[in-house]
N, C-alpha and C positions, 0 to 999 in steps of 0.2 A: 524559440526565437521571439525577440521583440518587437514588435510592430509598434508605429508611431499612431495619434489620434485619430491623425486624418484617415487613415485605412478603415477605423473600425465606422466612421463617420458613413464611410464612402460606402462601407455593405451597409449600413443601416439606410442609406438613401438607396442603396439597390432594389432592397426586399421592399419599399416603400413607393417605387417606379413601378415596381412589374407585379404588387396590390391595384395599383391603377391603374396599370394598361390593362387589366382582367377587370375590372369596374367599366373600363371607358370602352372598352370591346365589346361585353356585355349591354351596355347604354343603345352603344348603336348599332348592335343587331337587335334590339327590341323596336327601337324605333322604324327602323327598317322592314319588321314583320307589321309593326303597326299600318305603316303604309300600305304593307302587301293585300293587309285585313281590310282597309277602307278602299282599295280601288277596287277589289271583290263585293264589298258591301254595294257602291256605288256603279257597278257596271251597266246595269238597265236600268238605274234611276239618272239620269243624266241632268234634268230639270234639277232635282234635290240637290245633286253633285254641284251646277254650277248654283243655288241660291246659298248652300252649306260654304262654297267655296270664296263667296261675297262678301258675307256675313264674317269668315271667320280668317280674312285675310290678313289683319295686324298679326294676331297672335300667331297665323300658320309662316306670316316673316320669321316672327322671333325663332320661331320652331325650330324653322332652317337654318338661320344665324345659328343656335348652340350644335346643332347636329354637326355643321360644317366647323362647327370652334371644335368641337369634338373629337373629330373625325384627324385635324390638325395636331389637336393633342393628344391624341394617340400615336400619330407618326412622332410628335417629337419625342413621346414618352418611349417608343422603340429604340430611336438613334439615343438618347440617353443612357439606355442598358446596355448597348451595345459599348459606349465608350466607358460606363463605369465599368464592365468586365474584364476590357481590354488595360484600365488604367490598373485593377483589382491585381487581375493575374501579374500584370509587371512590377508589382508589388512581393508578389508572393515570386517570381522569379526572382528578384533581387535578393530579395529573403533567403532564397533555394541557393544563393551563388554567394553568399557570405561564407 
């Protein structure tokens, strides 16, 4: 049976989604253990902790702005797959009902 363009478009953005939600999952559970690793590192240096945490306060903004851009695009990259699947399959049911 014949499938039209968009269908083959629509898996090729599927398998394209869910390469990036396993990149952007990956991302921020590293960052995440990074954290884990500096508040261990910094637990009885407290002095160090806050002149590290003075000095390096632009960049530790940015940090959290992409984490939380991140974090965002991962939920949206979820609800994505969920409705390419949903749009896939009633594709292929239509398909099934010809």
């Amino acid at each position: 049976m014949h499938k039209d363009n968009f269908y083959y478009i629509l898996k090729d953005r599927l398998e394209y989604a869910q390469d990036y939600l396993i990149d952007t999952t990956a991302y921020i559970k590293s960052i995440e253990f990074q954290d884990k690793v500096e508040k261990e590192f910094y637990k009885d240096k407290i002095f160090l902790y806050l002149l590290v945490s003075i000095v390096n306060l632009p960049s530790d903004l940015i940090r959290n702005y992409q984490y939380f851009k991140s974090i965002l695009n991962c939920k949206r990259a979820h609800k994505e797959i969920q409705l390419l699947q949903e749009t896939l399959s009633n594709y292929e049911q239509k398909d099934f009902l010809k």
